[in-house]
N, C-alpha and C positions, 0 to 999 in steps of 0.2 A: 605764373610768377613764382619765381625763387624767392623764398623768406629764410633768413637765419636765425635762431636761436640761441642766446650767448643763456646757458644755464639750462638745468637740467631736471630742477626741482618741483616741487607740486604747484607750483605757479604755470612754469613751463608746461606741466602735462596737464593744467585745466585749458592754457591756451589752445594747445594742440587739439586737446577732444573739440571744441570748437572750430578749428579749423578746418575738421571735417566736410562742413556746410559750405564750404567754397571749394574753388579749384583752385589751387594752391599748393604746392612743390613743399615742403617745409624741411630744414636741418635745424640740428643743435645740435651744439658745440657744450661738450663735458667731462672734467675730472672722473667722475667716478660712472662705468659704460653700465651698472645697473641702476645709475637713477630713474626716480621716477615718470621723467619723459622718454626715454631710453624708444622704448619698444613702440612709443606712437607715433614719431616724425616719419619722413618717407630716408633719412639719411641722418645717420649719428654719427659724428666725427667726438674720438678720444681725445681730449684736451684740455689747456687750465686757458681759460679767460682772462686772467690776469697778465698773460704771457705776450710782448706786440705782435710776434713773428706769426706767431698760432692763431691771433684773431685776424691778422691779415688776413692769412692765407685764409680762412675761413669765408672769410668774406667778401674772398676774391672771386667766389662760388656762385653767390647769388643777387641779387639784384637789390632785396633791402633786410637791412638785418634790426632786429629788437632787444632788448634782454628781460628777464626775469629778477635780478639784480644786482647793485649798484656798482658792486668791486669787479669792473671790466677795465682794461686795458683802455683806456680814453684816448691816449695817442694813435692807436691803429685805428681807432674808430677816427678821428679826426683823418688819417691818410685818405679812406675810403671814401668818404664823403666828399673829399676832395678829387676824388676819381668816380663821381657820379653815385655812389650806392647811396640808398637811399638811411637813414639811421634815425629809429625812432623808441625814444623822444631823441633830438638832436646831443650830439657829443658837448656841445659845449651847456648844454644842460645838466648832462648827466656830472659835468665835470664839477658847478655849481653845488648839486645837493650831497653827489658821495663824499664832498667832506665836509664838516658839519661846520668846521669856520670859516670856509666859504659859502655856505647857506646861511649861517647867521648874519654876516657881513652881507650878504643878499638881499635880508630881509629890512637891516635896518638902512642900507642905499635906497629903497623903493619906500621908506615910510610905512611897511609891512608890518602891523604890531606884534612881536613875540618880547619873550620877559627878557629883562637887561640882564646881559652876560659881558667878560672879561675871557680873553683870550690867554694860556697860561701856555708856556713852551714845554713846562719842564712840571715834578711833583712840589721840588721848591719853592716855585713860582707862588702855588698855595698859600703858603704862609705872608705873603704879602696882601693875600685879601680875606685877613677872617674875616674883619667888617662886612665882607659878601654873603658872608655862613647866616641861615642854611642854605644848600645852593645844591646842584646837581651837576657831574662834571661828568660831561660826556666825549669821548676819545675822539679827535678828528679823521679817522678812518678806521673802519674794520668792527665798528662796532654792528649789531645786527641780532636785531631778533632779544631784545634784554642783556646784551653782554655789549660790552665799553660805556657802561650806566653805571655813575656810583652816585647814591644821596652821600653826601658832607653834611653833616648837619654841626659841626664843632670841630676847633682846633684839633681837640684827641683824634678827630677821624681823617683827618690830612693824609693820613698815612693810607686810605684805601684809594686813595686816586692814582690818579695814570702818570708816569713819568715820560709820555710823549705829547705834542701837540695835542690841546682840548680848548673845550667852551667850559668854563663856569659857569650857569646858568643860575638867576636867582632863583629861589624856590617859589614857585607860587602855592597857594592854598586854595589846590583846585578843589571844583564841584563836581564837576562832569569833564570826561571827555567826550570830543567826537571828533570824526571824520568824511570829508567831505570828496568824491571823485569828481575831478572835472577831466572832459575829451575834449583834443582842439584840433581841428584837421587845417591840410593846408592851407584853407582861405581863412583863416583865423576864426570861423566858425567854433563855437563852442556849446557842449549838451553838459548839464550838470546833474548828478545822480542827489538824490536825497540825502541829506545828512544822516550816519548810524551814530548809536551813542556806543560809547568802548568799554569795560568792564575787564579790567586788568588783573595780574595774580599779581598781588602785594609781596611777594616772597621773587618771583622769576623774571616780574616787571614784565612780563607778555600775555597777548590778549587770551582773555578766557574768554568771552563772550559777547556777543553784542544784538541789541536792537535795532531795527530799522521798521519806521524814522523815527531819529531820536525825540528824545522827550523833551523839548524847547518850546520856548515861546517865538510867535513870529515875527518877530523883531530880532532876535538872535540870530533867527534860519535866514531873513534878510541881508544881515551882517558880515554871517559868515560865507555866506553862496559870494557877494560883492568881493569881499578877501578872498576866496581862493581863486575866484576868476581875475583878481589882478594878479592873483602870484602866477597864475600858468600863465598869464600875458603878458607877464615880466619876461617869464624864461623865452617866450619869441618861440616856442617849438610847437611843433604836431607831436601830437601822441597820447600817450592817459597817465591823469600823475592824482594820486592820491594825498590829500592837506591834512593834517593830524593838529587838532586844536587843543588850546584847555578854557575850559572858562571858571574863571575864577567866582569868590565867597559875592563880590561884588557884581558880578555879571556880566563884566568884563571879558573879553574875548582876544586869545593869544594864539600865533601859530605856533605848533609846537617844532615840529620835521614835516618834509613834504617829501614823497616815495614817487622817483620817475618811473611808473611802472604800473601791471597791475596789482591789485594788494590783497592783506588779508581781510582790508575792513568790507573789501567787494565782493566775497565769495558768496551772501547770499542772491547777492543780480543772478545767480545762474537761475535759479527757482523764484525769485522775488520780483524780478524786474522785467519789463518786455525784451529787453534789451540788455542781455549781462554784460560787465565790465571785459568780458574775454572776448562778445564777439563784438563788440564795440572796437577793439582795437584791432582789428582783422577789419574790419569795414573802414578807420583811418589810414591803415598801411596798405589796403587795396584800394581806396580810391572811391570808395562808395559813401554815400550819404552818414550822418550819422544818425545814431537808432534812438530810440525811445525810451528815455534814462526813468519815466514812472515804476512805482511798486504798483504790480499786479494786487499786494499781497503785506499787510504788517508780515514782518518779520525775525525770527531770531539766528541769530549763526554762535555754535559752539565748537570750538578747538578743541579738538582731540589730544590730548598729550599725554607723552610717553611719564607712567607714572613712577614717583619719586621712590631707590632703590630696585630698580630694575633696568638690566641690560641686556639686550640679545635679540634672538628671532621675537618678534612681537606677538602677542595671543591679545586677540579682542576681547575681554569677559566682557559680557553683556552684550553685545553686536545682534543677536537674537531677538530679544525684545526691542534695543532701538529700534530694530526694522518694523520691528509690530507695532510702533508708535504711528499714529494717525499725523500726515501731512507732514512726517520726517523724509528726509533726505543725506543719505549718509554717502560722504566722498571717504574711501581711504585711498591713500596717496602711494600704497605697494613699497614703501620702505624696508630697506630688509632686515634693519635694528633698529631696537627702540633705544632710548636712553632718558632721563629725566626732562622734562619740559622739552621735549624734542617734538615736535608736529609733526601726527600721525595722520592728519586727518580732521574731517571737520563736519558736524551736521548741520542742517537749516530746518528750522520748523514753521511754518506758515497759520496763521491764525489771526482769524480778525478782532479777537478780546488780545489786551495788553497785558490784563491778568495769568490768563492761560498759559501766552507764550514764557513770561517769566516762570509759572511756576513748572513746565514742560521741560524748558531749558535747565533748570535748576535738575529735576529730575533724571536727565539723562545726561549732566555735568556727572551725576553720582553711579548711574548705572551704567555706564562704558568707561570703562580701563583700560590702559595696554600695560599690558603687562610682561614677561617672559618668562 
């Protein structure tokens, strides 16, 4: 089977190592010919995903194509699909969450709970809702990874929001986050991985670390497993999509964004789970059963980021000892600059004390750098 690729990033090249274990044809389709998937598919096609003509043709190639993420070309995707290729999660999925106010308007069609927001066209727009402040205004496309994220917290800050299409989002006064993967294959079969809890950089608004399984009561883990399984059986597709929560002071539980793909909250399933989130999606797009979403393993996963005032060829300080670290597991992603909060890379530590892993993780948050 021919599989395609739309991206080319560390998502893309954990897929790939993965796909290994099958027989399976693989390409990706990508801007820049030394990303991080580059060197592992069996065919790299030089290209912008966003382009129609380019993801056609790409996908004129093979039999079912995927992506790594959101800002694809949804119209070409929509032709092909129409010409039998197979596209997973489905285009009119993808089309749903890559903009965030047709995922909002998503959520509250299905009676989905996420916190009340106001659609604003324009930066003007703003000032008709300070009554809404504090509130969070997030870009209706293009945002990714902590960028098209602005807190509002008061009229004086009007001025840092987006002058294109957005959501205003009320603030809530979260506790925790977490995030939850669910897989749905073609018979509407569905496997759902354990809830992680998220642990964000207050300054970059991207994840710095997380736990699995989070730290909940079972009433919550009930809650939220029931909501993301009707959000992925809202959207009517096969594929793997990751549901990002907050639960608030009251205990309360909101969706936050939901990612058609795999994600960063899944990278410890490679070492934690019987069944990792990579080859879980290689078993929906081939046709095979779906795997065994249990942790072998408490777990932690930390992102590696490109540290603040440094740009260039990246130099690991400390990479030495992390590997000397007992039950670590260190992914670098072969990026060939670093830049500030830029994802390098990521480690997993496996430990059946909750104490351990946190204080483990904390520890090698401080001893691995990139630096240049």
């Amino acid at each position: 089977m021919k599989v395609g690729i739309l991206g080319g990033g560390q998502l893309g090249r954990m897929l790939l190592q993965a796909a290994a274990n099958y027989t399976v044809e693989t390409f990706v389709l990508e801007r820049d010919k030394h990303c991080p998937a580059a060197h592992l598919c069996h065919h790299f096609v030089q290209g912008d995903i966003t382009d129609y003509n380019t993801v056609y043709a790409f996908g004129k190639q093979v039999d079912a194509l995927t992506i790594e993420i959101e800002a694809v070309n949804v119209a070409a995707l929509e032709q092909l699909e129409a010409e039998g290729i197979k596209v997973y999660p489905s285009p009119g999925a993808i089309k749903i969450i890559k903009n965030k106010i047709l995922q909002k308007k998503f959520y509250q069609q299905h009676q989905i709970p996420t916190a009340p927001f106001v659609i604003t066209a324009a930066l003007n727009d703003l000032f008709q809702h300070t009554n809404f402040l504090p509130a969070v205004h997030k870009i209706g496309e293009g945002g990714y990874d902590g960028r098209g994220v602005q807190i509002i917290r008061s009229e004086k800050e009007i001025e840092n929001g987006f002058n294109d299409p957005a959501v205003l989002e009320k603030m809530i006064a979260i506790e925790k986050e977490i995030a939850i993967i669910v897989s749905r294959n073609h018979k509407g079969e569905t496997a759902v991985y354990p809830p992680v809890e998220m642990i964000f950089d207050p300054v970059l608004n991207i994840l710095e670390y997380q736990i699995a399984p989070a730290r909940i009561s079972q009433q919550l883990l009930w809650k939220a497993e029931a909501i993301a399984i009707k959000v992925v059986q809202e959207l009517n597709s096969a594929g793997l999509f990751a549901i990002e929560f907050l639960i608030d002071k009251q205990q309360e539980i909101w969706v936050n964004e939901t990612a058609p793909r795999v994600h960063n909250s899944g990278h410890h399933t490679i070492e934690a789970s019987y069944c990792s989130q990579y080859d879980m999606l290689w078993r929906i797009i081939l046709g095979y059963p779906l795997g065994n979403t249990k942790l072998i393993c408490p777990s932690a996963m930390i992102n590696v980021l490109g540290e603040p005032g440094y740009s260039g060829t990246p130099i690991y300080h400390g990479l030495t000892d992390t590997l000397k670290t007992e039950q670590a597991f260190v992914h670098l992603y072969g990026k060939l600059t670093t830049k500030p909060g830029r994802k390098m890379g990521h480690v997993t530590l496996l430990a059946k004390d909750e104490g351990e892993l946190i204080y483990q993780a904390h520890k090698i948050k401080q001893m691995l750098k990139v630096i240049a």
